[in-house]
C-alpha positions in Angstrom: -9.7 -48.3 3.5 -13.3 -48.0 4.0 -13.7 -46.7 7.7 -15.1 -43.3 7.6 -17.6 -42.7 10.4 -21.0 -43.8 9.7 -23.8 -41.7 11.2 -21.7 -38.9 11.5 -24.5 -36.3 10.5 -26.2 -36.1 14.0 -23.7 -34.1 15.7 -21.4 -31.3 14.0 -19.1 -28.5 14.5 -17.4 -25.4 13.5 -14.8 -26.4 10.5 -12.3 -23.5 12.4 -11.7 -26.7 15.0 -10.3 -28.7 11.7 -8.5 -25.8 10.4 -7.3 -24.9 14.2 -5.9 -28.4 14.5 -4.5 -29.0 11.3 -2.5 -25.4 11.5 -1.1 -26.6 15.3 0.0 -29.8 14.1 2.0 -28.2 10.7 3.4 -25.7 13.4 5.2 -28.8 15.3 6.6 -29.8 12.4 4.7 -32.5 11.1 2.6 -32.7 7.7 -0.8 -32.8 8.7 -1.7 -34.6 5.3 -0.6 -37.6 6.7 -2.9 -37.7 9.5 -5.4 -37.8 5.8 -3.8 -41.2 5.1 -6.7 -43.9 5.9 -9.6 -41.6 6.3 -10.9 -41.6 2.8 -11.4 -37.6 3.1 -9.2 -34.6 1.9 -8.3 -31.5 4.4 -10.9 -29.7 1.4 -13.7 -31.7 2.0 -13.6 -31.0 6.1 -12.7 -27.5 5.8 -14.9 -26.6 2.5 -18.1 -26.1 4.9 -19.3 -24.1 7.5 -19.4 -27.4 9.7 -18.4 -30.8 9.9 -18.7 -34.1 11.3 -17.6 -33.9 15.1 -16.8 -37.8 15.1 -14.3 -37.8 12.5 -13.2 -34.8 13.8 -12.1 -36.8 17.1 -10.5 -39.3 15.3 -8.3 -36.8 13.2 -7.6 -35.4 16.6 -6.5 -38.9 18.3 -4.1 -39.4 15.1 -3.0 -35.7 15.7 -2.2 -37.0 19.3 -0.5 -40.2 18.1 1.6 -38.6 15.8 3.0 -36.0 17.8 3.3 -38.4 20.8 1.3 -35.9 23.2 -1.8 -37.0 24.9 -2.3 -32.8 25.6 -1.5 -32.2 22.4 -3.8 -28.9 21.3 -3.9 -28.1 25.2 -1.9 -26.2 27.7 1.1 -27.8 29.4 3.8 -26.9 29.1 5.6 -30.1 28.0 5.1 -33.4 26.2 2.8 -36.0 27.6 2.9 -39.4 27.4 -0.4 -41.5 26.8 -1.9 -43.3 29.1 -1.5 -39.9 31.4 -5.1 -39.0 31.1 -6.5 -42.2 31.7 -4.3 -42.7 35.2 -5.2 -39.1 35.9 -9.2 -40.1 35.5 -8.7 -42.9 38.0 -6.9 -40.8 40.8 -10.0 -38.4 40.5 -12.5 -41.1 40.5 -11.9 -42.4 43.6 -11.9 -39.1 45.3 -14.6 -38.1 47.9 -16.0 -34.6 46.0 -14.4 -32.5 43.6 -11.9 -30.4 46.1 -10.5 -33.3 46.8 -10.1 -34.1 43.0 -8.9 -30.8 41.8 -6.1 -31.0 44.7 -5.4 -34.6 43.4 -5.4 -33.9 39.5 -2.7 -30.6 40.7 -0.4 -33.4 42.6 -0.7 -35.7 39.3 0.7 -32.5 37.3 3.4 -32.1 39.7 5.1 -35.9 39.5 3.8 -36.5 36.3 6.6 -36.1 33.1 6.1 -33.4 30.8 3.7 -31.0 33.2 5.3 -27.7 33.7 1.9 -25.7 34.0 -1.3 -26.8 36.1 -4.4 -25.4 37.2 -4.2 -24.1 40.9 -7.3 -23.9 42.9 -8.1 -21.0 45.1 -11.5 -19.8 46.9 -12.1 -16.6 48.3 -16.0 -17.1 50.2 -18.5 -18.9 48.0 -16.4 -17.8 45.0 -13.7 -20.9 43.7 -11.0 -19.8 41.1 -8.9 -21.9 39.0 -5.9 -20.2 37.6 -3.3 -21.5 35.2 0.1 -21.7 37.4 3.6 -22.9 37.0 4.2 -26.2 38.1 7.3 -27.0 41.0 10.4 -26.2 39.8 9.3 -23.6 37.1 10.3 -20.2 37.0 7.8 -17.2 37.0 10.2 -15.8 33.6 9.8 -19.9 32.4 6.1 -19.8 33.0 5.1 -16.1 31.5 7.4 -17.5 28.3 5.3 -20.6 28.3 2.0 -18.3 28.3 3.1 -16.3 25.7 3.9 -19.0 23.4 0.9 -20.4 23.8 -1.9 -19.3 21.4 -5.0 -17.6 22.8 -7.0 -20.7 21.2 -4.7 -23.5 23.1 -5.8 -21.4 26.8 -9.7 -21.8 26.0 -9.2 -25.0 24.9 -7.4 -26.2 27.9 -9.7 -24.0 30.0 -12.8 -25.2 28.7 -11.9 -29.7 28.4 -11.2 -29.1 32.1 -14.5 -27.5 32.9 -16.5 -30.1 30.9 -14.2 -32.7 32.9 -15.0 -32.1 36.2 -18.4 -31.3 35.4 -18.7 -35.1 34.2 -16.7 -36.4 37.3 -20.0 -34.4 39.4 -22.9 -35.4 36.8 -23.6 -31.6 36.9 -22.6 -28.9 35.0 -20.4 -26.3 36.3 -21.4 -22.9 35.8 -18.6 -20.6 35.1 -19.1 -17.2 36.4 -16.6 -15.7 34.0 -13.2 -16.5 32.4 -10.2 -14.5 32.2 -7.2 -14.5 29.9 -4.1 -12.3 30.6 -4.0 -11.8 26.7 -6.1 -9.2 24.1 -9.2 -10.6 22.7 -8.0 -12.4 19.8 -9.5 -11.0 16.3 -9.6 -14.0 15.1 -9.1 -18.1 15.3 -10.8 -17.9 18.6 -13.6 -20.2 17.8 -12.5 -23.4 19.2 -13.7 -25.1 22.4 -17.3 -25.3 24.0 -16.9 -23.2 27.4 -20.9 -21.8 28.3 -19.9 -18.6 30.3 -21.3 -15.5 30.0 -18.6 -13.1 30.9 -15.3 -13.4 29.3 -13.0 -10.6 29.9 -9.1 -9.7 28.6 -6.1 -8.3 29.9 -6.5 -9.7 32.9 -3.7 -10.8 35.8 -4.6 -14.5 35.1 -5.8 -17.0 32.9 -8.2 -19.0 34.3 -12.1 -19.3 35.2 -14.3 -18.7 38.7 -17.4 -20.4 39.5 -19.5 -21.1 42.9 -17.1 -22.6 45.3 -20.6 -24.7 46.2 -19.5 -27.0 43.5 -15.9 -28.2 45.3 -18.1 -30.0 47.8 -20.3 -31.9 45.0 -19.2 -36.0 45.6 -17.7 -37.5 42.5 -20.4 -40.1 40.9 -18.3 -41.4 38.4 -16.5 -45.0 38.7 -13.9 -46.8 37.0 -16.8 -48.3 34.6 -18.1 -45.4 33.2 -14.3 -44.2 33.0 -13.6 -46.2 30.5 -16.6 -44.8 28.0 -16.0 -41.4 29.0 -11.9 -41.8 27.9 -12.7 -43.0 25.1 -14.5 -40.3 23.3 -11.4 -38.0 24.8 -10.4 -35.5 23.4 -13.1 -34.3 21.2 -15.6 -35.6 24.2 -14.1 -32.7 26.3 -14.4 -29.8 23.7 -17.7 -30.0 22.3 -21.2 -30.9 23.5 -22.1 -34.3 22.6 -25.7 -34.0 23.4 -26.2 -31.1 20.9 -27.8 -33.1 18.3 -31.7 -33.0 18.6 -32.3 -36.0 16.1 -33.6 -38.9 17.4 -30.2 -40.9 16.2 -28.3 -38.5 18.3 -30.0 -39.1 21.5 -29.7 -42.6 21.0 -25.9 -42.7 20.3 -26.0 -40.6 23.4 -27.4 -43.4 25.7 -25.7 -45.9 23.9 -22.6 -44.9 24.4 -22.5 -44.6 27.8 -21.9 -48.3 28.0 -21.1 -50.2 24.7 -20.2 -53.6 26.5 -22.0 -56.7 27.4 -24.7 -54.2 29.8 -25.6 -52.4 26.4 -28.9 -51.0 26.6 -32.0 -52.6 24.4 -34.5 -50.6 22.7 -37.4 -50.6 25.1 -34.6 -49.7 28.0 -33.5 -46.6 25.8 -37.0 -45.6 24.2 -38.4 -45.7 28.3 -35.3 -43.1 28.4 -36.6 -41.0 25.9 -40.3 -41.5 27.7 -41.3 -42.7 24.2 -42.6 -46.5 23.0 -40.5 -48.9 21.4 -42.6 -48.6 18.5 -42.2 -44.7 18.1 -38.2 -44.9 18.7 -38.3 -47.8 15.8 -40.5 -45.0 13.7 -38.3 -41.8 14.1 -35.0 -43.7 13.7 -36.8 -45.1 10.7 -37.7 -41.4 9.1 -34.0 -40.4 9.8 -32.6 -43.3 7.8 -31.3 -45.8 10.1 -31.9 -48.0 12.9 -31.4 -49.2 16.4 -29.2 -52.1 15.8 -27.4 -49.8 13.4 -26.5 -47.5 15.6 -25.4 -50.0 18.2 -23.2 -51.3 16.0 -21.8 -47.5 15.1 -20.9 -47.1 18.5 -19.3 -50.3 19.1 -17.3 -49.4 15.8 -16.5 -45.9 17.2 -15.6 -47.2 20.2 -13.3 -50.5 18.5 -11.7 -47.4 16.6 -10.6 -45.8 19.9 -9.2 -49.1 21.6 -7.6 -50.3 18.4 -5.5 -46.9 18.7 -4.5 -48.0 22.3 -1.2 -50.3 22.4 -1.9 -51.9 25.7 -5.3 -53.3 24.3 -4.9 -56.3 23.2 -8.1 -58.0 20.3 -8.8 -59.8 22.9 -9.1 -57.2 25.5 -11.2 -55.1 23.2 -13.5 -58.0 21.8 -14.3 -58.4 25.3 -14.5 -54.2 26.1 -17.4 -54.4 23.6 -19.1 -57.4 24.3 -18.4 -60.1 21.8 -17.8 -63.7 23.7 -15.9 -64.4 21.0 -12.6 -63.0 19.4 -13.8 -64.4 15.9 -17.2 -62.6 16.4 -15.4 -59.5 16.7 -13.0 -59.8 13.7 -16.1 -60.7 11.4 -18.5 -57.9 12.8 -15.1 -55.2 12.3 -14.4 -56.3 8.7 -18.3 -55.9 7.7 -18.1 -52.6 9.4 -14.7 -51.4 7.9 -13.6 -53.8 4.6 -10.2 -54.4 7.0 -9.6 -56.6 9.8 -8.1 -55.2 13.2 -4.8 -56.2 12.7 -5.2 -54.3 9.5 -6.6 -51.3 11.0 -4.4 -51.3 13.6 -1.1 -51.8 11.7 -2.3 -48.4 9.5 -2.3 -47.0 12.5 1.2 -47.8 13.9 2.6 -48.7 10.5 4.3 -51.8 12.2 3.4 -55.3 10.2 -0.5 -56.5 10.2 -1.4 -59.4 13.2 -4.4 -60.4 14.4 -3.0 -62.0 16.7 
């Protein structure tokens, strides 16, 4: 249909996240060619090289999501979770004081919330804070080990390593691990899958989980319910890989960009003052790199219409608004130049329920 991400070049990753993915959904019974079925791509053009793009990457992984009705799909949990659970999950941490408080709040959300059977448990021993994954109320020890050993050694990093890069955005630092632990061999393979920066990982150990300096717990939480809503919606591909890795000029202005693609949207002299560069250079470099600002505004509202099209409680004119057009008909002609479909179009390939544009 004509929506393959645009722009995509800037920021890649390690094909074994496709090939990770695409084996996880096939094991739950699904065929993961139909997740294929709008992208305009084939599993052997994503898996073919070394790396690929990490935008379309998150999409196939929002699909994955959709289609197996699990917002933790790919992660740790022992259950089913319904969407929307991450979003509500983001707002009961972002109104805590510091992050001790959130981490106690996020292990009460796992405890009430349908489908949650294993959490992360936080315990500190001096200046030393340990997060260990733990069976949830109401769950055996024999229940929980089962769960663990079900679980492939790629699904534990993964969940191990979105919940570091979580709380490190909730603080606006990163946390550094001090080591992770798995109660598992080191895998001989498929373990490439999840950004976690440690430099100690060791095996066979009485827990899976990760320690760090306990100095962190008492960092406040800068994040608000604003820049919630940009941070969710790169989720989950936002949480596995480093977004800032590209060093092109194009990636560091997506970066900026999309930390707010509504009405406050920065102009080019506010990002090229970010980038302690003139308007003038920024206009140059994206110019050598083949594109330009306005281009790459409009790529991240498209990315971003993408993401809230793929959310049922957003209505067109909910999302219009989200990304700053005044009007809903401004919106539907700026996403059929981008895509060659309409909303209702894109959203009804989606679903598979009738086109409205309603």
């Amino acid at each position: 249909m004509g929506t393959e991400m645009i722009g995509a070049e800037e920021i890649t990753i390690p094909a074994s996240y496709i090939s990770n993915l695409l084996r996880q959904v096939e094991q739950s019974g699904y065929d993961p060619e139909k997740l294929f079925a709008d992208l305009t791509i084939s599993r052997e053009q994503l898996t073919s090289e070394r790396y690929c793009s990490a935008p379309l990457y998150g999409k196939l992984y929002q699909r994955a999501m959709l289609a197996m009705q699990d917002e933790w799909f790919g992660m740790l949990s022992g259950g089913k979770i319904r969407s929307g659970s991450f979003r509500m999950l983001c707002l009961l941490m972002v109104q805590c004081k510091n992050l001790r408080q959130a981490l106690m709040r996020a292990w009460e959300f796992g405890r009430i919330c349908r489908g949650f059977k294993i959490s992360q448990k936080l315990e500190v021993e001096g200046d030393v804070a340990r997060i260990r994954l733990a069976p949830l109320e109401g769950v055996s020890e024999a229940e929980f080990r089962a769960l663990l050993q079900q679980a492939e050694p790629v699904k534990v990093r993964t969940t191990l390593a979105a919940s570091q890069h979580h709380w490190s955005w909730l603080i606006g630092s990163e946390i550094k691990i001090i080591r992770t632990c798995y109660d598992f061999p080191k895998p001989d393979q498929d373990w490439e899958m999840a950004q976690i920066n440690v430099d100690t990982e060791e095996f066979d150990q009485p827990f899976s989980g990760f320690e760090f300096p306990a100095k962190y717990l008492d960092y406040s939480i800068i994040q608000t319910e604003e820049t919630m809503e940009n941070f969710i919606r790169t989720a989950p591909f936002g949480l596995l890989i480093n977004l800032d890795s590209g060093n092109s000029t194009k990636a560091r202005v997506k970066s900026i960009l999309n930390q707010n693609v509504g009405r406050t949207m920065l102009g080019a002299e506010r990002v090229a003052d970010r980038l302690n560069m003139s308007v003038t250079t920024l206009r140059r470099h994206l110019q050598i790199e083949g594109t330009s600002f306005q281009r790459l505004k409009d790529e991240c509202r498209m990315e971003a219409a993408f993401h809230y099209l793929a959310c049922p409680d957003f209505s067109n004119r909910d999302i219009a608004d989200r990304l700053g057009f005044d009007e809903l008909s401004v919106f539907f002609r700026a996403f059929k130049k981008w895509t060659g479909v309409t909303p209702g179009q894109y959203r009804a390939s989606l679903t598979g329920a009738p086109a409205t544009d309603n």
